[in-house]
N, C-alpha and C positions, 0 to 999 in steps of 0.2 A: 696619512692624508689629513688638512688641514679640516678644521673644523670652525676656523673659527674668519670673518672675511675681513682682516685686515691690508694695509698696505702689503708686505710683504709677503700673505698668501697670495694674494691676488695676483701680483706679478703684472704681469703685460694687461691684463685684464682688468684692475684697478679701473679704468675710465669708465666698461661697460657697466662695469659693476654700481659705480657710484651714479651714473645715467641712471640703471634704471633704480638705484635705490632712491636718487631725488623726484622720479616719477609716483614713484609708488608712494611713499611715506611725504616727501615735500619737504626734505630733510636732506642734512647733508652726512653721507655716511662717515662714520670717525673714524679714524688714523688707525687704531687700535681697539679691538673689540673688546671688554669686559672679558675677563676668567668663564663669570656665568652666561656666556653667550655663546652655547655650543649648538651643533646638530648632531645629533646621532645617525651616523648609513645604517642603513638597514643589513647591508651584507657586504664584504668584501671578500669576492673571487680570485684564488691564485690559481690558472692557469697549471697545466702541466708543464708548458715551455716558459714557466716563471711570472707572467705577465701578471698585473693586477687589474683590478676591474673593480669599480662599485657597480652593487644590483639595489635596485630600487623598487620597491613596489607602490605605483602610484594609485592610489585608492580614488573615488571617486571625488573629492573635497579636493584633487590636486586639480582639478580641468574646472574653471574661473576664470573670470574676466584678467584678474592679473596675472595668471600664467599667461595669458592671452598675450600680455603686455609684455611680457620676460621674453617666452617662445620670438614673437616678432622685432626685439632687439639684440637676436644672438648675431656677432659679428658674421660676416662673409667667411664662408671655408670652415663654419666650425664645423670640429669630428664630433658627429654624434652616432650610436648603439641604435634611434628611433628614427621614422618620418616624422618630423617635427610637424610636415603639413597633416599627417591622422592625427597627429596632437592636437591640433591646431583646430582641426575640424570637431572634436570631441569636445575642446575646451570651448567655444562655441556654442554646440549644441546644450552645453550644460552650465549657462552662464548664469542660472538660479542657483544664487548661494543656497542650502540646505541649512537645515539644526544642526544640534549637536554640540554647539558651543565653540563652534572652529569660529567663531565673531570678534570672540573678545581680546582685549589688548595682551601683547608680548611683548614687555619690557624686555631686556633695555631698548633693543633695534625701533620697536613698534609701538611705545608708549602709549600711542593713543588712539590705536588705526588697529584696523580688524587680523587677528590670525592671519589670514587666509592672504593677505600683502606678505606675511613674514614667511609663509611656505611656499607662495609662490617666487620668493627673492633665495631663498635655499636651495628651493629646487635649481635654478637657475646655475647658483654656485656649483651642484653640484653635476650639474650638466656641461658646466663650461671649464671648471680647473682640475679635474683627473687629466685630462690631456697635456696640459702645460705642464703636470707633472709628470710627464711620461707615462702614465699608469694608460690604458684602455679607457673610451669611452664610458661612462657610465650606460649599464645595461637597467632599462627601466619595462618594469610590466605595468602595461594600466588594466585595471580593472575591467574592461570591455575586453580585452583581451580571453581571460579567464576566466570570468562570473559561472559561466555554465558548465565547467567540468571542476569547481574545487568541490564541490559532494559528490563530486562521481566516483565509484569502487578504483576508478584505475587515475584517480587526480596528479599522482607522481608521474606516472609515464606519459600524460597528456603533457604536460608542466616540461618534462623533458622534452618532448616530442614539440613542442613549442620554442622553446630552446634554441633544440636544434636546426629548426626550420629559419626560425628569425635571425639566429643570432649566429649558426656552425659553432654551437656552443654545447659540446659532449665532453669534453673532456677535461669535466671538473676536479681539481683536485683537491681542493679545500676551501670552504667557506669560513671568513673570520667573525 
């Protein structure tokens, strides 16, 4: 899975990409990304019937004004794993950036403009190119989701049991 948003990852998607990266930043995204301009997924699911999937967990610093901004420019008919409008409503609700230091600038992409533009245009990536590469929508957890059973004695089988409610998603075979 690409990691990195050049022309050729992007694919068909290149235009939405670069929309909203001139929104967010006020820049024009370049041809090719630097080496050091990577994302890390948090997890890649392989399916028993082969399929792939990234799983995401979106912490509370992902729901901000510019996810606000990414969410509301995903093309018509994208396949997504979430209701973008709970997204939507979440990111909303919690459009006070917080501490923590998710503020400060992330060269290359973000030189001069706060984190939180550069995870919300990731997010986006990764929301919107598993598909195009035939891989499964990306499966994301947000933090409202689960706050209140990760201390709990039985927090795996909540977690599944989550899963499997949201997603018909039991039959993990391997996480990468």
């Amino acid at each position: 899975m690409t990691r990195r948003p050049g022309r050729s990852e992007c694919g068909d998607l290149r235009n939405t990409a670069c929309s909203v990266y001139r929104e967010l930043a006020s820049l024009e995204l370049p041809e090719v990304m630097p080496a050091r301009q990577r994302r890390s997924l948090d997890a890649v699911i392989e399916h028993k019937d082969g399929t792939l999937r990234v799983f995401e967990v979106d912490e509370a610093q992902h729901f901000d004004s510019h996810r606000a901004l990414t969410l509301e420019r995903y093309p018509r008919g994208t396949a997504l794993a979430f209701d973008s409008r709970v997204w939507h409503r979440w990111v909303i609700a919690s459009i006070k950036l917080r501490g923590g230091g998710w503020g400060r600038a992330k060269p290359p992409l973000f030189p001069r403009l706060v984190a939180v533009m550069q995870r919300a245009f990731r997010d986006m990536l990764a929301d919107l190119l598993p598909p195009s590469r035939g891989w499964s929508p990306t499966l994301p957890i947000a933090h409202f989701e689960v706050e209140e059973s990760l201390d709990a004695p039985d927090a795996e089988h909540k977690m599944r049991a989550l899963l499997k409610r949201k997603f018909g998603v039991e039959d993990l075979q391997a996480v990468r």
